[in-house]
N, C-alpha and C positions, 0 to 999 in steps of 0.2 A: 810389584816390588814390596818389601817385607819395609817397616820401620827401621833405618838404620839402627836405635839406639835396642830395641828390640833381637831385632837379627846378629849383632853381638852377643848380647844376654844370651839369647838362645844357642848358637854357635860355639860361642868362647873365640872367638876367630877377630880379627882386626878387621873393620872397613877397606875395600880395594883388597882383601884375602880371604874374602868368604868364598870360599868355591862350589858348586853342586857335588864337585868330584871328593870322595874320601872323607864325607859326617863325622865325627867323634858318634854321636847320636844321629838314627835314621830321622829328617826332618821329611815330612808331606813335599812333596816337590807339584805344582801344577802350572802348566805351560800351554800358550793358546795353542789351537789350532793352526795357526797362521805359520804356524815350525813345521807342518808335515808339506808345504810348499819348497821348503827350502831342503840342498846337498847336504849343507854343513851349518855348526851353528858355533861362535865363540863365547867361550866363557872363562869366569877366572880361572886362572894354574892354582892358586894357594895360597899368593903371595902379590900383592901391591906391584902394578907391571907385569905381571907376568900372565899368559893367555893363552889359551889351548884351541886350536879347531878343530870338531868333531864332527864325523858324519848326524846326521841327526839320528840315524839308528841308532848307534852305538848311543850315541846321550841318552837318547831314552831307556835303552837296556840299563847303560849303568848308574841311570840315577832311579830308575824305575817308577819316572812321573808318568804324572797323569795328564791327558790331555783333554782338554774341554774348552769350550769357546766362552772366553773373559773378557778379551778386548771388550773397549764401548764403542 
């Protein structure tokens, strides 16, 4: 996870509304391994509350991260 105060700067987006989905700017996206276990995976809609679930295909096509093993 990015430094909240960070992850705004960079974004321009509010806390609880930073989404992977639809960048202003393409940001590096990188996600453990431990996602290509799972169907589906939820993330923010956009907007504070609101949540999307996506197959993890589809996440990965449309954010077009990286996957590599980060957990400790």
């Amino acid at each position: 996870m990015a430094d909240p105060g960070r992850a705004q700067q960079k974004t321009g987006y509010v806390l609880g509304g930073i989404s992977p989905l639809g960048q202003r700017t393409g940001i590096p996206m990188l996600v453990d391994t431990t996602v290509e276990q799972l169907d589906t995976i939820i993330v923010s809609g956009g907007q504070r509350g609101l949540s999307l679930e996506l197959r993890v295909t589809d996440f990965l096509e449309l954010t077009a991260a990286r996957v590599a093993h980060i957990r400790r």
